[in-house]
PDB file with one MODEL, atoms N, CA, C and O in Angstrom:
MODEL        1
ATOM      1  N   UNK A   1      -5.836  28.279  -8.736  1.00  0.00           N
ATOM      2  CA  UNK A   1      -5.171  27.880  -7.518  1.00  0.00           C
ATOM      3  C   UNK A   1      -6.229  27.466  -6.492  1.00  0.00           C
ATOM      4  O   UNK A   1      -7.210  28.178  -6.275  1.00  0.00           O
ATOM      5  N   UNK A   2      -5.998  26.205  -5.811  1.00  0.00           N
ATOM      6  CA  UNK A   2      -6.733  25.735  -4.668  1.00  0.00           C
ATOM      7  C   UNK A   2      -6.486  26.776  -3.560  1.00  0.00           C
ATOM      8  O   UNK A   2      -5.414  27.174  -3.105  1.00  0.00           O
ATOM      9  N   UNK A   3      -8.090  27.208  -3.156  1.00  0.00           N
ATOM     10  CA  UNK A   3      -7.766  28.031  -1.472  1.00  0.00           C
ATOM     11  C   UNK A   3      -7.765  27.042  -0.437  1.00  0.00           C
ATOM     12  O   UNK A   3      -8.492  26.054  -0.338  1.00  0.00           O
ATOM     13  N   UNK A   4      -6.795  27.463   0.369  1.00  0.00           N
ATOM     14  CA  UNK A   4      -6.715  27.234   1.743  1.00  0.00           C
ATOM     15  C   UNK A   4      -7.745  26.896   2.647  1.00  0.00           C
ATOM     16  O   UNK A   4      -8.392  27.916   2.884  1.00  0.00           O
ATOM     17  N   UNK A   5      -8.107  26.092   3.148  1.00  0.00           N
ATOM     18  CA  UNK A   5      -9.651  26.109   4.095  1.00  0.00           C
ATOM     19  C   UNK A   5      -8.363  26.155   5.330  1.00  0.00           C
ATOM     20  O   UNK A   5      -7.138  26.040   5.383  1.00  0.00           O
ATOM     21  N   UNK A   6      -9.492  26.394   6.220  1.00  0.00           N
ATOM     22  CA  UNK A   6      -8.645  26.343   7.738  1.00  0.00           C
ATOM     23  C   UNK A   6      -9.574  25.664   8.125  1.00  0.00           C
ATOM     24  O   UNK A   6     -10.723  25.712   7.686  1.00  0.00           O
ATOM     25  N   UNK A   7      -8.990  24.672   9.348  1.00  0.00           N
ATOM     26  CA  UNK A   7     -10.042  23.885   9.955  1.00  0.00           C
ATOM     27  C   UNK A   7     -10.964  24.644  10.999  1.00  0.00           C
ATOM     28  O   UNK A   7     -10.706  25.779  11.400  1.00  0.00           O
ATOM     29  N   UNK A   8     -12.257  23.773  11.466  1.00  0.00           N
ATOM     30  CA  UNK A   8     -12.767  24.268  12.138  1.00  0.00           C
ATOM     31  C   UNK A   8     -12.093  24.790  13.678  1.00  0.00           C
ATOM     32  O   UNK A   8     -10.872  24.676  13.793  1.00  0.00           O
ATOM     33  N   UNK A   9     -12.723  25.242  14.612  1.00  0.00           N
ATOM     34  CA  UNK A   9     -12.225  25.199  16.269  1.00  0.00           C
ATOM     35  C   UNK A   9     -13.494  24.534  16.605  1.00  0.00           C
ATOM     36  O   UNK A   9     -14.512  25.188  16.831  1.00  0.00           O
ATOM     37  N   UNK A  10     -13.444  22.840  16.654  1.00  0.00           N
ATOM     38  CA  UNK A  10     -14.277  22.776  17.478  1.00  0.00           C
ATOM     39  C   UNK A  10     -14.428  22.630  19.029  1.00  0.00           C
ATOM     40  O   UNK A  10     -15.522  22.553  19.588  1.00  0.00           O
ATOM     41  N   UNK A  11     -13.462  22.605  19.539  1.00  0.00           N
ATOM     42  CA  UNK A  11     -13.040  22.958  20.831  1.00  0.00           C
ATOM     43  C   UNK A  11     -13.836  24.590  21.365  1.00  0.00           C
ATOM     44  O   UNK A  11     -13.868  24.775  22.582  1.00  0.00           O
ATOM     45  N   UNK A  12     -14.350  25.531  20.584  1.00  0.00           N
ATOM     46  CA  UNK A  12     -15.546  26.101  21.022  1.00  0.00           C
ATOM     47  C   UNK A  12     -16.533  26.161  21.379  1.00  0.00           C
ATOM     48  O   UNK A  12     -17.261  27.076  20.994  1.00  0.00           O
ATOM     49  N   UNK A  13     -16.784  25.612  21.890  1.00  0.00           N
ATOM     50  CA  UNK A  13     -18.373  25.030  22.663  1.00  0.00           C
ATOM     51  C   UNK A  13     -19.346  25.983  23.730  1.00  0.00           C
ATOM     52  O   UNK A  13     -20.362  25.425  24.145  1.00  0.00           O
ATOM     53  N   UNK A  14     -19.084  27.366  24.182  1.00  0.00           N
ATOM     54  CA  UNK A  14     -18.797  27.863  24.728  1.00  0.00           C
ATOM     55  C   UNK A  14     -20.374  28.504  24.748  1.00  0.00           C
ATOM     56  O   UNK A  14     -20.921  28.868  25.789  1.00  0.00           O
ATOM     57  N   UNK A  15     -21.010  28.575  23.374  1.00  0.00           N
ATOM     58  CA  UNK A  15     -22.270  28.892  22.620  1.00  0.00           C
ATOM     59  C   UNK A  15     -23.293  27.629  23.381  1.00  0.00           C
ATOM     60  O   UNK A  15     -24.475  27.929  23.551  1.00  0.00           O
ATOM     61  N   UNK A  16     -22.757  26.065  23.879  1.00  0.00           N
ATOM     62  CA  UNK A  16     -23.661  25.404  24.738  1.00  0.00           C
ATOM     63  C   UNK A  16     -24.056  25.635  26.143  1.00  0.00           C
ATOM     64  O   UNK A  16     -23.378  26.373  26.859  1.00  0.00           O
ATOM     65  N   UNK A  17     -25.106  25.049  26.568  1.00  0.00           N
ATOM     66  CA  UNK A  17     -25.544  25.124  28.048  1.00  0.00           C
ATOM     67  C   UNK A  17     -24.336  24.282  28.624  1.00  0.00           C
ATOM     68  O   UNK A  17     -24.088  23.400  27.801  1.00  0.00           O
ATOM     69  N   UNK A  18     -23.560  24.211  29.616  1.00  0.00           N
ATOM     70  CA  UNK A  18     -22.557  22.974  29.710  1.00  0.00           C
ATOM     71  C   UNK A  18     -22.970  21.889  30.332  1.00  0.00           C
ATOM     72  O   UNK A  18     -22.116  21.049  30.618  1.00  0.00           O
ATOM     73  N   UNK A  19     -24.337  21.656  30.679  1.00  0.00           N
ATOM     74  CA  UNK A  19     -24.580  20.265  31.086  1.00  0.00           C
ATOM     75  C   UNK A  19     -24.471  19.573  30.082  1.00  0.00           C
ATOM     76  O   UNK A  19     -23.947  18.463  30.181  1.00  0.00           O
ATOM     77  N   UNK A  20     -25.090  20.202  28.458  1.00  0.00           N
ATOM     78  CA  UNK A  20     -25.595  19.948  27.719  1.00  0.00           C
ATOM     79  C   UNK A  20     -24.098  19.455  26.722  1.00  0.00           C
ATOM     80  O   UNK A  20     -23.702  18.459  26.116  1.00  0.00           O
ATOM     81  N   UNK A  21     -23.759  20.473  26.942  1.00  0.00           N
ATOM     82  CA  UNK A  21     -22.333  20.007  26.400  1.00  0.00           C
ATOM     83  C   UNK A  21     -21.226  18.403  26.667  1.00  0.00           C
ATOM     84  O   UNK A  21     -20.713  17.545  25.949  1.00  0.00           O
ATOM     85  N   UNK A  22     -21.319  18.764  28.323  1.00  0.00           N
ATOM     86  CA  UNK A  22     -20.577  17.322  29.110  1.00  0.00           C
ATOM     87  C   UNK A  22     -21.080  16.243  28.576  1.00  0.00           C
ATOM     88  O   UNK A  22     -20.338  15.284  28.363  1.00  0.00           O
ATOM     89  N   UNK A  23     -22.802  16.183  28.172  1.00  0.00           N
ATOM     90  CA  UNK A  23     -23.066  15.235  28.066  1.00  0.00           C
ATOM     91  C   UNK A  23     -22.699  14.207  27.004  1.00  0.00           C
ATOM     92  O   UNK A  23     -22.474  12.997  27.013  1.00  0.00           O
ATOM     93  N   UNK A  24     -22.741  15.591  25.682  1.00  0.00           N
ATOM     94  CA  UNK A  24     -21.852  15.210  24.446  1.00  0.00           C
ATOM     95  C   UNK A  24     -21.106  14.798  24.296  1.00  0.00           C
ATOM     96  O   UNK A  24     -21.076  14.009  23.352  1.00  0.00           O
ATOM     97  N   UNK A  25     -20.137  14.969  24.956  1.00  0.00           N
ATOM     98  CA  UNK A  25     -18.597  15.062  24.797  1.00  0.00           C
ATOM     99  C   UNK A  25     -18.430  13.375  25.701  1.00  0.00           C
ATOM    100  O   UNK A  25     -17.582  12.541  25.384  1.00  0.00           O
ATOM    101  N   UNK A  26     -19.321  13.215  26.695  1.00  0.00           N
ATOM    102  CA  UNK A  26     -18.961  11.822  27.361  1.00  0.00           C
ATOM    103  C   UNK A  26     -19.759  10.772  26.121  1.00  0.00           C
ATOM    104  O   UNK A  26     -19.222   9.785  25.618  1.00  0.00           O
ATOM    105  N   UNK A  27     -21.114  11.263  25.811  1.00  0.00           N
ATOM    106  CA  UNK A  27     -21.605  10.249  24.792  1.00  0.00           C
ATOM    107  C   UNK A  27     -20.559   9.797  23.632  1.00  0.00           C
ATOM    108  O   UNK A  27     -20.179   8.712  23.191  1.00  0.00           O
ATOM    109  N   UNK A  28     -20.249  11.320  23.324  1.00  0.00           N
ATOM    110  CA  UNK A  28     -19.021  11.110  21.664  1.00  0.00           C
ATOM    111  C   UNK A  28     -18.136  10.156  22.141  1.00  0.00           C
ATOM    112  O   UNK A  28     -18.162   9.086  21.532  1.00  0.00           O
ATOM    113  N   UNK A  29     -17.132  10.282  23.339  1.00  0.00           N
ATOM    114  CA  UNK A  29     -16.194  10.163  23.945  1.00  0.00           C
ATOM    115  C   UNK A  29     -16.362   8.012  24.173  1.00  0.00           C
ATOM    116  O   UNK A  29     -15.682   7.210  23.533  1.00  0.00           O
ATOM    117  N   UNK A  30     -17.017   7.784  24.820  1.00  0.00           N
ATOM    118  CA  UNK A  30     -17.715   6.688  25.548  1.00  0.00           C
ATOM    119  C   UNK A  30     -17.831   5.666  23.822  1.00  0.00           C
ATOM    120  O   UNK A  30     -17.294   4.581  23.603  1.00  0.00           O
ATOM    121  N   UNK A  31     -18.625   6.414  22.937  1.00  0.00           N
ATOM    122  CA  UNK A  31     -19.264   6.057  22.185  1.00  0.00           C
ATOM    123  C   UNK A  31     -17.884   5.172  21.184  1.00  0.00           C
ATOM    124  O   UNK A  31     -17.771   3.989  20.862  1.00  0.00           O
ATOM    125  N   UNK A  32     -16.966   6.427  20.919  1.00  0.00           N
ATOM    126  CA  UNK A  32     -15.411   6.169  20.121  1.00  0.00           C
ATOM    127  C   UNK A  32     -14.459   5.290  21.332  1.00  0.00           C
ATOM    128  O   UNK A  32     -13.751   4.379  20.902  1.00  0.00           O
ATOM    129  N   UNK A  33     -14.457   5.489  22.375  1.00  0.00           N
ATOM    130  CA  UNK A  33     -13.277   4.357  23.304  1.00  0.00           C
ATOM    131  C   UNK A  33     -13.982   3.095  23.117  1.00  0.00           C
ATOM    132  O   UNK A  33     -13.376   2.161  22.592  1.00  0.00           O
ATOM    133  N   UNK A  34     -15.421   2.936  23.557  1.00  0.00           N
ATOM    134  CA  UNK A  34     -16.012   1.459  23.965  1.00  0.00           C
ATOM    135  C   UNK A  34     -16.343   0.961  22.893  1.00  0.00           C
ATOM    136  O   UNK A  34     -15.943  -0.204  22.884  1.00  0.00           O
ATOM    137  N   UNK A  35     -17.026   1.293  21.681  1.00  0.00           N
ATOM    138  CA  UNK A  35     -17.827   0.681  20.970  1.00  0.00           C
ATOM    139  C   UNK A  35     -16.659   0.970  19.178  1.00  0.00           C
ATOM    140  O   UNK A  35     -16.619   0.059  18.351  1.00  0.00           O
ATOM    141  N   UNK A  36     -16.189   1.778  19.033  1.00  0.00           N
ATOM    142  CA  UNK A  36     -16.114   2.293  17.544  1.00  0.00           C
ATOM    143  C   UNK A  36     -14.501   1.582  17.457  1.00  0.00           C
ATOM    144  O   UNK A  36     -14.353   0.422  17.073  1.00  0.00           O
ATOM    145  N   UNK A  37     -13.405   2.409  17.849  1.00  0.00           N
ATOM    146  CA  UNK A  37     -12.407   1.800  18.163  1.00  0.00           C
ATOM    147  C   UNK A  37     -11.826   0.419  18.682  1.00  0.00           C
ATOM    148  O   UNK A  37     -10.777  -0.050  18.241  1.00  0.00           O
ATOM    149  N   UNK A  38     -12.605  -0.198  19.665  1.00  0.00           N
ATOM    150  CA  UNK A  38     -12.501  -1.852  19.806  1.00  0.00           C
ATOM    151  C   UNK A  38     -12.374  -2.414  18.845  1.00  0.00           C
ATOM    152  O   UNK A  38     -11.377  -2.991  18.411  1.00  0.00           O
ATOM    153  N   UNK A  39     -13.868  -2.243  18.206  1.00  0.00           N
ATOM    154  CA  UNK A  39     -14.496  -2.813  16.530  1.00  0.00           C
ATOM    155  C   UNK A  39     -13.077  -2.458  15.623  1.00  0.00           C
ATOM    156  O   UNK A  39     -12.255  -3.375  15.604  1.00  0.00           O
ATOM    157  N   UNK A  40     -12.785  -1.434  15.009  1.00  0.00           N
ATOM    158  CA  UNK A  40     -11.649  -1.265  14.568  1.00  0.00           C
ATOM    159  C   UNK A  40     -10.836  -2.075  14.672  1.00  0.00           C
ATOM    160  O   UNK A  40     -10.618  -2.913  13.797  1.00  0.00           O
ATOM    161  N   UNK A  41     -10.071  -1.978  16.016  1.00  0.00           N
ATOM    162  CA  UNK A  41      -8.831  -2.678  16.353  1.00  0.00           C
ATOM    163  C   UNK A  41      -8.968  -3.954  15.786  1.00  0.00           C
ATOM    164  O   UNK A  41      -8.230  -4.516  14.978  1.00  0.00           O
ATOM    165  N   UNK A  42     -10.076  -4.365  16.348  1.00  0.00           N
ATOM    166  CA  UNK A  42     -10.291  -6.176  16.275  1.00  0.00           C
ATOM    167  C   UNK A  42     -10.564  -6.509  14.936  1.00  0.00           C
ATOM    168  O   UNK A  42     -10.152  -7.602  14.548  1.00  0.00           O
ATOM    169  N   UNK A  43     -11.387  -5.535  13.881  1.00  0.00           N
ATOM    170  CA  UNK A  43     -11.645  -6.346  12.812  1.00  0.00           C
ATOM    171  C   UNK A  43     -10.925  -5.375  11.397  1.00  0.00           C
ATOM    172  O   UNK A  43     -11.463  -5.614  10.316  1.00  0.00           O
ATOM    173  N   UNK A  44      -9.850  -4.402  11.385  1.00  0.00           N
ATOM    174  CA  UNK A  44      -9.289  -3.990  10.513  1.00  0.00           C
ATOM    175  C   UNK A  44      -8.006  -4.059  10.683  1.00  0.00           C
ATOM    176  O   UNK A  44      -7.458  -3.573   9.694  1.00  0.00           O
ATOM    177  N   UNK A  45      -6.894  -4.601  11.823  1.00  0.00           N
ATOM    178  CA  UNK A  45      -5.440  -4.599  11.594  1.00  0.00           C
ATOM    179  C   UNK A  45      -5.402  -6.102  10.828  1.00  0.00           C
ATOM    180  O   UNK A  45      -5.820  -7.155  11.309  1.00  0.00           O
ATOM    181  N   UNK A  46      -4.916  -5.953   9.787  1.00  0.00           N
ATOM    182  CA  UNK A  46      -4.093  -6.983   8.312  1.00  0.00           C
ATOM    183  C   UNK A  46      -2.868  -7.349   9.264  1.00  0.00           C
ATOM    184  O   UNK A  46      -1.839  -6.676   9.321  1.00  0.00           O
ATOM    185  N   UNK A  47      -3.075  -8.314   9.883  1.00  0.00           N
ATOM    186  CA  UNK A  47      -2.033  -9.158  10.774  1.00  0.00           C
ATOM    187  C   UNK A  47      -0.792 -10.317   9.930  1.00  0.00           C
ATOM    188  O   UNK A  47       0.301 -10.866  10.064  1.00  0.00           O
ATOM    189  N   UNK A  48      -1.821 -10.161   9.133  1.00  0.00           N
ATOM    190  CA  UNK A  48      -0.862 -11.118   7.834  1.00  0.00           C
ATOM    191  C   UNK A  48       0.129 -10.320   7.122  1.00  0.00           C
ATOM    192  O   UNK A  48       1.306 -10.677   7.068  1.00  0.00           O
ATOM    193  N   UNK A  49      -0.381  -9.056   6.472  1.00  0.00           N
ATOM    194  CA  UNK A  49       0.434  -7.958   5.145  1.00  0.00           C
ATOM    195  C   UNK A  49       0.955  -6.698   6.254  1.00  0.00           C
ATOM    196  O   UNK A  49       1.986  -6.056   6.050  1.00  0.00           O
ATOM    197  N   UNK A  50       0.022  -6.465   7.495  1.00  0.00           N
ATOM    198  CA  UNK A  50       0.494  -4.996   7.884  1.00  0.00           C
ATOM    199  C   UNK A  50      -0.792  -4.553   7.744  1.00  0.00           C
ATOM    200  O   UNK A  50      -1.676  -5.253   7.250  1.00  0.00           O
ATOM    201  N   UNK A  51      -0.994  -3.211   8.225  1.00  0.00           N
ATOM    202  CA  UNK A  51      -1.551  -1.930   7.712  1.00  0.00           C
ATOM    203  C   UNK A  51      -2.929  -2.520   8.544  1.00  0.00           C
ATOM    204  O   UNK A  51      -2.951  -3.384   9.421  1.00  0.00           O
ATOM    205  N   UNK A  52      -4.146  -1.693   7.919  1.00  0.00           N
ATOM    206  CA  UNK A  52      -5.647  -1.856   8.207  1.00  0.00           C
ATOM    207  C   UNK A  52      -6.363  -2.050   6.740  1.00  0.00           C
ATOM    208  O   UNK A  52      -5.987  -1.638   5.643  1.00  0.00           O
ATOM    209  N   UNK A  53      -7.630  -2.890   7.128  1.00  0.00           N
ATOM    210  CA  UNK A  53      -8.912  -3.210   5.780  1.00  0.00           C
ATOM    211  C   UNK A  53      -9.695  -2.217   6.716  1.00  0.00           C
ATOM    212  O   UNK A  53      -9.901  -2.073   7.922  1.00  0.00           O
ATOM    213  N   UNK A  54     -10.051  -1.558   5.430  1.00  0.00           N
ATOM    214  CA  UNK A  54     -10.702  -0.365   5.621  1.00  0.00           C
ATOM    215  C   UNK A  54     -12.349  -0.293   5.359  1.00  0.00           C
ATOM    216  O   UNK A  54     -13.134   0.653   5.425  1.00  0.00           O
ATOM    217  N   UNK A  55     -12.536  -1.734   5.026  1.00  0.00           N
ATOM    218  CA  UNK A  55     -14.312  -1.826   4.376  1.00  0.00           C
ATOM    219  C   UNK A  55     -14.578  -2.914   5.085  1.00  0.00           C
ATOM    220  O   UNK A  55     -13.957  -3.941   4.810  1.00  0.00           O
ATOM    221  N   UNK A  56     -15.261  -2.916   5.827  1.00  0.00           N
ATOM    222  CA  UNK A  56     -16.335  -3.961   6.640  1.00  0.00           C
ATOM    223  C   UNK A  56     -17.457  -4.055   7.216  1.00  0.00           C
ATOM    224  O   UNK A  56     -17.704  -3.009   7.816  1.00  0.00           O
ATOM    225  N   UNK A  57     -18.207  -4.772   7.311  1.00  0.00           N
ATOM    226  CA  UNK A  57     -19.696  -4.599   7.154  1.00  0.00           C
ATOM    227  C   UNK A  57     -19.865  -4.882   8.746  1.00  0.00           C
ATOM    228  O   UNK A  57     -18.936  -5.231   9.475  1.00  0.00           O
ATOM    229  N   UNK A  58     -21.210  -4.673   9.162  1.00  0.00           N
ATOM    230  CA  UNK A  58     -21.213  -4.480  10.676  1.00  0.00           C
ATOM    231  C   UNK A  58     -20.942  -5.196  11.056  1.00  0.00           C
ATOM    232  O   UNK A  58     -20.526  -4.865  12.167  1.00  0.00           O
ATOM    233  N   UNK A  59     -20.817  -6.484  10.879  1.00  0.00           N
ATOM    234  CA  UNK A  59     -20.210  -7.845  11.536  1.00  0.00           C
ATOM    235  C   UNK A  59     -19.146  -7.779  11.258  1.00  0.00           C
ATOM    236  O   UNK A  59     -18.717  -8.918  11.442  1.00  0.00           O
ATOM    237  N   UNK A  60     -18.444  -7.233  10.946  1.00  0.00           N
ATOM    238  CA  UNK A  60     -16.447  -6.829  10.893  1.00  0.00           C
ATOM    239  C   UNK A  60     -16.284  -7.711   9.674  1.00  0.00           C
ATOM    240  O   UNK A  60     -15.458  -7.107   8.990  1.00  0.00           O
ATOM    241  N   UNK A  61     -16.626  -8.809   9.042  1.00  0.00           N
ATOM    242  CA  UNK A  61     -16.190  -8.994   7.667  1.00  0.00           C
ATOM    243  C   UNK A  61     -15.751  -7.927   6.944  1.00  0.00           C
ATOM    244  O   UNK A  61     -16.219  -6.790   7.016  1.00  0.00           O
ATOM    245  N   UNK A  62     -14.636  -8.375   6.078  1.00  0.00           N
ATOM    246  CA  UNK A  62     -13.918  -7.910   5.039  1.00  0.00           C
ATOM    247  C   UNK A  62     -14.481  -7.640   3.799  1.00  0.00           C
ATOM    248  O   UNK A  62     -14.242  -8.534   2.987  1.00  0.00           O
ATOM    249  N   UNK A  63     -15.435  -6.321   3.182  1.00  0.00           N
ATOM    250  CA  UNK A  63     -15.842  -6.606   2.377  1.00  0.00           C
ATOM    251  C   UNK A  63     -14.916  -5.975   1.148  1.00  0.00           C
ATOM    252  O   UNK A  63     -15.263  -6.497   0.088  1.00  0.00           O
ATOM    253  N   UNK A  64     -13.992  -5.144   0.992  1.00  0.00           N
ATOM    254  CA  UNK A  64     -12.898  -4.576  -0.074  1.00  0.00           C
ATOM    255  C   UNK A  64     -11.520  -4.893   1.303  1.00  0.00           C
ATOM    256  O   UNK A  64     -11.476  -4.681   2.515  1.00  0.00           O
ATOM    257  N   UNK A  65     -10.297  -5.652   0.010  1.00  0.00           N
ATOM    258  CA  UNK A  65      -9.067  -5.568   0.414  1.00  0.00           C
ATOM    259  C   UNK A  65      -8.616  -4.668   0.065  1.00  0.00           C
ATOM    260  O   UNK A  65      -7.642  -4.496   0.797  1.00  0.00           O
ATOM    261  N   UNK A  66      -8.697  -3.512  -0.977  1.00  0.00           N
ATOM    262  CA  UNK A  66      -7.615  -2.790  -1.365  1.00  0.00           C
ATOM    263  C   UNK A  66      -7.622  -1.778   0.089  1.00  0.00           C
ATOM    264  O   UNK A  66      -8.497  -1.514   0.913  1.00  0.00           O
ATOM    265  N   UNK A  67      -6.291  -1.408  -0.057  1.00  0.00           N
ATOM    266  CA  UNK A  67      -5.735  -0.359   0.993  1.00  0.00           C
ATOM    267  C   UNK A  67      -5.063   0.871   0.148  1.00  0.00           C
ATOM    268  O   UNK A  67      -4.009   0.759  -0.478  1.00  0.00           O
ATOM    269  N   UNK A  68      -5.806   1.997   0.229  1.00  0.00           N
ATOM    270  CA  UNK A  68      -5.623   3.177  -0.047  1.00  0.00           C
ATOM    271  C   UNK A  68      -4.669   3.469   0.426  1.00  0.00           C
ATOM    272  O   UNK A  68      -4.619   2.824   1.474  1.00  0.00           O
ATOM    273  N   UNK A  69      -3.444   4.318   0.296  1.00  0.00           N
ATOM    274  CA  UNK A  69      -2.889   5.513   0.939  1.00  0.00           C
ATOM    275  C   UNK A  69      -3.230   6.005   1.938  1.00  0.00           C
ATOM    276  O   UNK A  69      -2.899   5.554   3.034  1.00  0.00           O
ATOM    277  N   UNK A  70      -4.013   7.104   1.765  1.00  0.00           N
ATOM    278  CA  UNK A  70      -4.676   8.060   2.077  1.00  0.00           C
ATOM    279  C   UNK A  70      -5.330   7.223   4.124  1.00  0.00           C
ATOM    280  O   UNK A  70      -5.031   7.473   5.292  1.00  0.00           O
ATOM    281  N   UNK A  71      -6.188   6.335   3.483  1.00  0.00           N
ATOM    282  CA  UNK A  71      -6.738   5.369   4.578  1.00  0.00           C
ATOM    283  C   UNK A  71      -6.202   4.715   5.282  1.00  0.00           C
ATOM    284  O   UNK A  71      -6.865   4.527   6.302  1.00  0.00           O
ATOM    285  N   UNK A  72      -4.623   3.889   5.266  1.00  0.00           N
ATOM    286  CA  UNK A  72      -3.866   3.795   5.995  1.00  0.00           C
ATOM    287  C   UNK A  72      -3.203   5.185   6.704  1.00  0.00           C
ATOM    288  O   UNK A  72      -3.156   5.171   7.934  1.00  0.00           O
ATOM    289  N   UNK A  73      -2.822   6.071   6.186  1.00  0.00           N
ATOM    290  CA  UNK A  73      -2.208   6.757   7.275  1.00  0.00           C
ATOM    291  C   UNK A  73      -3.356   7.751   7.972  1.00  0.00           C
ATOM    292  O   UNK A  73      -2.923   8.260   9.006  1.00  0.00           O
ATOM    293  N   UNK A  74      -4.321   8.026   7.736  1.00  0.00           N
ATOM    294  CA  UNK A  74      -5.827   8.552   8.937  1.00  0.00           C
ATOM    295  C   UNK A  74      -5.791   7.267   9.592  1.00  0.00           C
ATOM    296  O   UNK A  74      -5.912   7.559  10.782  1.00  0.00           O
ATOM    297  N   UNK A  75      -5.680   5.815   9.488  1.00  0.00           N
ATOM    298  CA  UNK A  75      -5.922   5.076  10.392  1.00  0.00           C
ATOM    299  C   UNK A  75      -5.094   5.356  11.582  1.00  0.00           C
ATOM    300  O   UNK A  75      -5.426   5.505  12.758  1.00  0.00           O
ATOM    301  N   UNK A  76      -3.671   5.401  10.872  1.00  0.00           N
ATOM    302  CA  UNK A  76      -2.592   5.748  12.216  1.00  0.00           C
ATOM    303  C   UNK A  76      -2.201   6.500  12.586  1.00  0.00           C
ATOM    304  O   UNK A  76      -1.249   6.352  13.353  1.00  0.00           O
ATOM    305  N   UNK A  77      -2.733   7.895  12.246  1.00  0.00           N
ATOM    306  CA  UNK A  77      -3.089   9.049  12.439  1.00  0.00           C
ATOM    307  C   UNK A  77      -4.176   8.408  14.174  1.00  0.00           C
ATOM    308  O   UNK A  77      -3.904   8.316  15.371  1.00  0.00           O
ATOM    309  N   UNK A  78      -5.541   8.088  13.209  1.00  0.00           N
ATOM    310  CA  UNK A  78      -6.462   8.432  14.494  1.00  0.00           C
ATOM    311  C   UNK A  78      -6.247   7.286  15.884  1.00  0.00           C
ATOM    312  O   UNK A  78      -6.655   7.483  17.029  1.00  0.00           O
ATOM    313  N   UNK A  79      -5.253   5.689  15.225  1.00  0.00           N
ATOM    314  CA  UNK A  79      -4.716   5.408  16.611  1.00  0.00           C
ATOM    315  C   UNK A  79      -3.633   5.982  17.917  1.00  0.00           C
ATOM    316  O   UNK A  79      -3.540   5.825  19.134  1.00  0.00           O
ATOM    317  N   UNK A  80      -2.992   6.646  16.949  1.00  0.00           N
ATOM    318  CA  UNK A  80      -1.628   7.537  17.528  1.00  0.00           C
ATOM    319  C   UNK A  80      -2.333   8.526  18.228  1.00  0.00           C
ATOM    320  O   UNK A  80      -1.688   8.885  19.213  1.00  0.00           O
ATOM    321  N   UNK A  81      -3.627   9.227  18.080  1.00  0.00           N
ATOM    322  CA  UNK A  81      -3.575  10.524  18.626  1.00  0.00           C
ATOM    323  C   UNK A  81      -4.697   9.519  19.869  1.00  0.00           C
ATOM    324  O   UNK A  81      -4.363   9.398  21.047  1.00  0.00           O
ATOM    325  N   UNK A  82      -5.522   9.126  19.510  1.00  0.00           N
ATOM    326  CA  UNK A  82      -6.098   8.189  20.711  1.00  0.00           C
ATOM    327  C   UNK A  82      -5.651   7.756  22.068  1.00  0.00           C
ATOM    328  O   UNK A  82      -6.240   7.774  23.149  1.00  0.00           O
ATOM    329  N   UNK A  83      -3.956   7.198  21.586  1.00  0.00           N
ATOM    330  CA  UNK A  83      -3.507   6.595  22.424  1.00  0.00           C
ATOM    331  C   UNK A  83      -2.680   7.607  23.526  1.00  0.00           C
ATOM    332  O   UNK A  83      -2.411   7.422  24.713  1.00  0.00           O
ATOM    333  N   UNK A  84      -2.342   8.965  22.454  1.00  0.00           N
ATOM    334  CA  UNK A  84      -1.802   9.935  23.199  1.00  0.00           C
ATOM    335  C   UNK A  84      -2.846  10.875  24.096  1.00  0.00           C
ATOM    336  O   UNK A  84      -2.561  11.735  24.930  1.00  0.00           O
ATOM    337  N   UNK A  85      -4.158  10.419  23.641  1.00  0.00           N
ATOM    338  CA  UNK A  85      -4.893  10.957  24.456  1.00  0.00           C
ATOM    339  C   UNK A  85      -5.398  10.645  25.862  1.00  0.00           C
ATOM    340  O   UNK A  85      -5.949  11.361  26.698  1.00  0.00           O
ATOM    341  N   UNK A  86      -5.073   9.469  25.870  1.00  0.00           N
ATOM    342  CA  UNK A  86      -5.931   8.178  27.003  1.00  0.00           C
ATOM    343  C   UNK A  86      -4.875   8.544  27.873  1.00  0.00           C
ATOM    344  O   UNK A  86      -4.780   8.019  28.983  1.00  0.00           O
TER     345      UNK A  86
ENDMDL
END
């Protein structure tokens, strides 16, 4: 039988200095709104079939079409919770 993992808490941070922390959290933060997610948006929604291409090289080319399962729904997983976050 497969065990159970439980996820982490990383919302504990508590063990950092908190300048040190803020700073993280705006770099991570800054890093995924401005730069990671744009890229996404713009060069993985399949505007033609639906869904997202999940393989692209730093210049956003398409380098694999297949679309996993699994990789479509973490995609709209991590836009949905994004958007509920903003």
């Amino acid at each position: 039988m497969r065990e159970q993992l439980e996820p982490k808490d990383l919302s504990n941070t508590s063990h950092m200095i908190p300048n040190r922390r803020d700073a993280l959290l705006t770099t991570y933060r800054d890093g995924l709104l401005n730069d990671i997610l744009p890229f996404w948006i713009r060069h993985s929604v399949d505007r033609e079939f639906g869904g997202f291409m999940t393989a692209a090289d730093r210049d956003g080319r398409v380098v694999d079409t297949d679309k996993g399962e699994w990789q479509q729904l973490q995609m709209s997983l991590n836009v949905v919770q994004v958007g509920v976050a903003n």
